[in-house]
C-alpha positions in Angstrom: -28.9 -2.9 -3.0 -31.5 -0.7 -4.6 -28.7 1.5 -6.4 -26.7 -1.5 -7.8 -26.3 -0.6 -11.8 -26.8 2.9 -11.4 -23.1 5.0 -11.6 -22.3 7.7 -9.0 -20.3 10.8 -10.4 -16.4 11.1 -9.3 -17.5 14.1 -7.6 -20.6 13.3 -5.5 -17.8 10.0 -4.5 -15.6 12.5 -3.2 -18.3 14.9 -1.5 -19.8 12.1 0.6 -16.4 10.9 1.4 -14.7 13.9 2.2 -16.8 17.0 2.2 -17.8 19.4 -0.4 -15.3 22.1 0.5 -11.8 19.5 -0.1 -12.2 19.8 -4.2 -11.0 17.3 -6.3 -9.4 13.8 -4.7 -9.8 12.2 -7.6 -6.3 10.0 -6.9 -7.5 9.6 -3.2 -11.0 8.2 -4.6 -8.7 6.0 -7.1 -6.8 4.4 -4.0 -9.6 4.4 -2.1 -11.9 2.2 -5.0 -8.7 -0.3 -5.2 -8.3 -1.2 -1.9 -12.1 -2.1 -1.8 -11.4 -3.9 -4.9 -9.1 -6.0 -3.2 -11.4 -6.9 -0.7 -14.2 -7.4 -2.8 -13.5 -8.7 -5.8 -11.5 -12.7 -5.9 -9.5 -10.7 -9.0 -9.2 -6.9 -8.3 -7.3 -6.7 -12.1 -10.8 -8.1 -13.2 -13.4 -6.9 -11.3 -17.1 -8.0 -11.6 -18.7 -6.1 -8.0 -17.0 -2.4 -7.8 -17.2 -1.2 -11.6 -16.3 1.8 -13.3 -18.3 4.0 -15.4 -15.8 5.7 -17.7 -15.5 9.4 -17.5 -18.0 9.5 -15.1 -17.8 7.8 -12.0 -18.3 4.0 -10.3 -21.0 1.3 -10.0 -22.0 -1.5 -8.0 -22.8 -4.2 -9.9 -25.7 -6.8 -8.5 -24.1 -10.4 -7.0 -27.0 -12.0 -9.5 -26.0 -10.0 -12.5 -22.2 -10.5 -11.9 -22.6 -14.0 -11.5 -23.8 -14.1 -15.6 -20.6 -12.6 -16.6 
């Protein structure tokens, strides 16, 4: 996990998921972050992993640093 703590922009998300040329899925990438939420996190209302950076984009947070919280 050598990015864990560092944010990825909305639109670099949506232009490694779906390709440059589809413009904005920002309610797609939404979805998309809660159902890995659900999977991820033991409260997906709460989450500790799968973070969001607001006004900017998501995070991962580090299993060690989470665990602190």
């Amino acid at each position: 996990m050598a990015q864990a703590g560092k944010p990825v922009t909305h639109s670099s998300l949506q232009s490694l998921l779906w390709g440059p040329e589809r413009g904005s899925q920002r309610e797609h990438l939404r979805v998309l972050i809660s159902t890995l939420r659900k999977k991820l996190e033991d409260d997906p209302a709460h989450p500790v992993y799968l973070m969001t950076h607001s006004h900017f984009g998501y995070f991962f947070r580090a299993a060690h640093t989470a665990a602190t919280q």
